[in-house]
N, C-alpha and C positions, 0 to 999 in steps of 0.2 A: 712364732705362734700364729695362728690361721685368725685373723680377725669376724666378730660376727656375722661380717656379713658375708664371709667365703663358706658359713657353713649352710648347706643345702632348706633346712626347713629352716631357719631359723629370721627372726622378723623381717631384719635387713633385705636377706636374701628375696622374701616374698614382696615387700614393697618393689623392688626391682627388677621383678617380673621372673628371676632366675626360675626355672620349671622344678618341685619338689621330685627329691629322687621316688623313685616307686617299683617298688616289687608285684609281680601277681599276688591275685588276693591280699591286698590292700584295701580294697574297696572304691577302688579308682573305677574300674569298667564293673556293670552291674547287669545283670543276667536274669532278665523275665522269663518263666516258665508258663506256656500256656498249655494247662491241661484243660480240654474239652472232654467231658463228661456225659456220658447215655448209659444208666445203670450199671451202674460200677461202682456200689457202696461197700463190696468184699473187697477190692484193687485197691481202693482209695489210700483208704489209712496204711494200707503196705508201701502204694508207690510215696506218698508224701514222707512215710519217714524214713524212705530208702533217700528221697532229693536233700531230706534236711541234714540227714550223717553224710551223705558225700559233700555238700556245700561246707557243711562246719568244716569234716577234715580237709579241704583243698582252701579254706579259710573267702572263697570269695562271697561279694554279696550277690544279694539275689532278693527274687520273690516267688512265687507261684501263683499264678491266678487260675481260679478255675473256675471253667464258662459252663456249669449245668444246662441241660437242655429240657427240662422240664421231665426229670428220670423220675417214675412213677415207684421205683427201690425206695424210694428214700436218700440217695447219695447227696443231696444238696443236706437233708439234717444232717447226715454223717460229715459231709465239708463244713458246716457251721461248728460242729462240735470240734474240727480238727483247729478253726480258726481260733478256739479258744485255749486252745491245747499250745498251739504254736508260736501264737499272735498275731493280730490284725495286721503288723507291719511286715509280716513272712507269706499270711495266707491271703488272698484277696479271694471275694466269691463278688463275679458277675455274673448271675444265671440269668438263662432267657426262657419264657414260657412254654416254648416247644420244641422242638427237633427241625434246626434251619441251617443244618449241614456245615462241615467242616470248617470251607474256606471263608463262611461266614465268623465262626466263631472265632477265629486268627484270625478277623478283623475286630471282633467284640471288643477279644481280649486284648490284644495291641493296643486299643484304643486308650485301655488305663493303665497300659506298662509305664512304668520309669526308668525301665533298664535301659543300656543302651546297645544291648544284645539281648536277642530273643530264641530261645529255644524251643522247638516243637516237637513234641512225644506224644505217643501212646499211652493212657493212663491204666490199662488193662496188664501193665507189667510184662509185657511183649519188649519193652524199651530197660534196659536197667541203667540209672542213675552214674552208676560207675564207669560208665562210659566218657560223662559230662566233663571232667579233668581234664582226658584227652582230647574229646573237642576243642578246648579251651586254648589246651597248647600248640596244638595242629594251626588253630586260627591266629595265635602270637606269630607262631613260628615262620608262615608263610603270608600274615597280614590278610589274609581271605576275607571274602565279602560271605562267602557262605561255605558251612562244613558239613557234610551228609555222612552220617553213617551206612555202613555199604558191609550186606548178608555175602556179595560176592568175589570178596578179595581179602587176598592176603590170609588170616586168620577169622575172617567173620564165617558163618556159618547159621544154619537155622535148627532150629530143636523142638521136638514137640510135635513136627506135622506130620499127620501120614504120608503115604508115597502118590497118591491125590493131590493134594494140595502143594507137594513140593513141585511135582509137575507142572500144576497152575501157576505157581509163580517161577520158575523158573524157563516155560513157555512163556510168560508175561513181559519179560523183562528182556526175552532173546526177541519177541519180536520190536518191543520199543528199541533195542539198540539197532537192530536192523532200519527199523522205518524212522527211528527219528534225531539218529546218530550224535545222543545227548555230549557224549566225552566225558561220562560215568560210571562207573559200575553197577551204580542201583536205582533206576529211576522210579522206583515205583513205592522206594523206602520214605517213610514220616518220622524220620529219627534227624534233625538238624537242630544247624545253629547260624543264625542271619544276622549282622547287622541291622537293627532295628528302619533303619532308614532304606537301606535294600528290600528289607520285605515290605515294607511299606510303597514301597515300587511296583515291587510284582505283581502286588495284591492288586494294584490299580490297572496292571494290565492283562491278568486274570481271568480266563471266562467259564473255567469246567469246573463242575461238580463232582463228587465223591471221588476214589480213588484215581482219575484221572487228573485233579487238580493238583497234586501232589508232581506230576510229572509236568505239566504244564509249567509250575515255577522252575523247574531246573531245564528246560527248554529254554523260558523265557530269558531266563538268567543269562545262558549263551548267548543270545542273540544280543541282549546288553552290555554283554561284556562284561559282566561279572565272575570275580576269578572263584575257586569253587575246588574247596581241600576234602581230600575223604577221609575216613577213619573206621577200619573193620570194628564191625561188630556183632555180637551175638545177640539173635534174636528167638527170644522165647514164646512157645505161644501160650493165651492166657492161661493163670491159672483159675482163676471163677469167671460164672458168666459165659456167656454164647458167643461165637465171632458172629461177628456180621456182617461175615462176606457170605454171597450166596448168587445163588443165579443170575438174581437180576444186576447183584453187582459185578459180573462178569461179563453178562449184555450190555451193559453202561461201560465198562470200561475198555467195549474191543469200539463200539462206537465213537468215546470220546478219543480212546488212539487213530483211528481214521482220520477222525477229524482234525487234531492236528498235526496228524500228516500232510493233509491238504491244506490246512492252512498256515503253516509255519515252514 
């Protein structure tokens, strides 16, 4: 008969440092969700209870913070009412007074994660939650510092856009792999999952704004040596709400690709 202290969780064993067995979704490794937020009070309550059904059934823990930017919708009361619905230990709201662009608000939110993985998505439901499983396994499986979902392999694919916009981003992404030869299929995708301590690297060495800064981390990453798993997936475009891509963010992003061309 196996004495108490050969069996795994059991007092003995823990006084003696032996490591508790552990399964995924355990609640061992914990998963911050940073949704940033800019009118998106119809997304909101879809995307939140689309993260809360896939977390419950893949059983891991988590959180969701969501960094308002001062949306004149209303989405911050809609986020207060979701926090009531879900609970203060599920929802976190850090908003900030105005609109101070992305790669600031992945640092807002970072700032009050306790996971020690961080996921970044689209809140407009361009991103769907059922993805997040597969991320999870992809980064057991391979031990990765970061895992991108990727519209151009495998089985990922894009839905929703006219033959405009498919153009646009698939011009987009032919020229980043030409000029800045990431070693990914999608550099221009907001759909991951970082080691908390990796992104918190990146962030610091960081310098572009809008859809450029998105690409800049997985650049950066390379040059770190950061190893970097993918995972096809389908991307939807919104369903409420206006995109917010538009001229000038397509002036801003053939610029900030120049630039690190030339400087990386």
């Amino acid at each position: 008969m196996a004495s108490q202290s050969d069996i795994p969780n059991s007092p003995g064993s823990q006084r003696r440092g032996v490591k508790k067995a552990t399964t995924e979704g355990t609640g061992v490794d914990k998963y911050s969700v940073l949704l940033p937020t800019y009118n998106e009070r119809e997304n909101l309550p879809l995307i939140v209870w689309l993260l809360v059904k896939s977390f419950g059934e893949s059983g891991n823990n988590y959180e969701i913070i969501i960094i308002d930017d001062g949306s004149p919708d209303g989405t911050l009361e809609v986020a207060e009412q979701l926090k009531k619905i879900y609970g203060s230990d599920k929802i976190l709201l850090r908003p900030r007074a105005k609109k101070l662009g992305l790669g600031t608000a992945y640092i807002h939110g970072m700032q009050h994660a306790t996971g020690n993985f961080i996921i970044i998505m689209d809140a407009d439901l361009s991103h769907h939650p059922k993805f997040i499983p597969e991320f999870i396994r992809k980064q057991k499986e391979g031990n990765f510092d970061i895992v991108s979902g990727t519209r151009y392999k495998g089985n990922g694919g894009v839905y929703g856009w006219d033959l405009k916009r498919k153009i646009i981003s698939r011009g987009a992404n032919f020229l980043t792999q030409i000029l800045l030869r990431p070693g990914v299929s999608d550099l221009t995708g907001s759909f991951r999952l970082y080691r908390k301590e990796v992104l918190q690297k990146l962030m610091e060495k960081c310098v572009s704004k809008g859809y450029v800064f998105q690409m800049e981390m997985i650049v950066r990453a390379r040059q770190l040596n950061y190893t970097i798993g993918e995972v096809p997936i389908s991307f939807v475009d919104r369903v409420y709400g206006e995109s917010k891509l538009g001229g000038n963010e397509i002036v801003s992003f053939l610029k900030g690709l120049l630039t690190l061309f030339a400087t990386t």
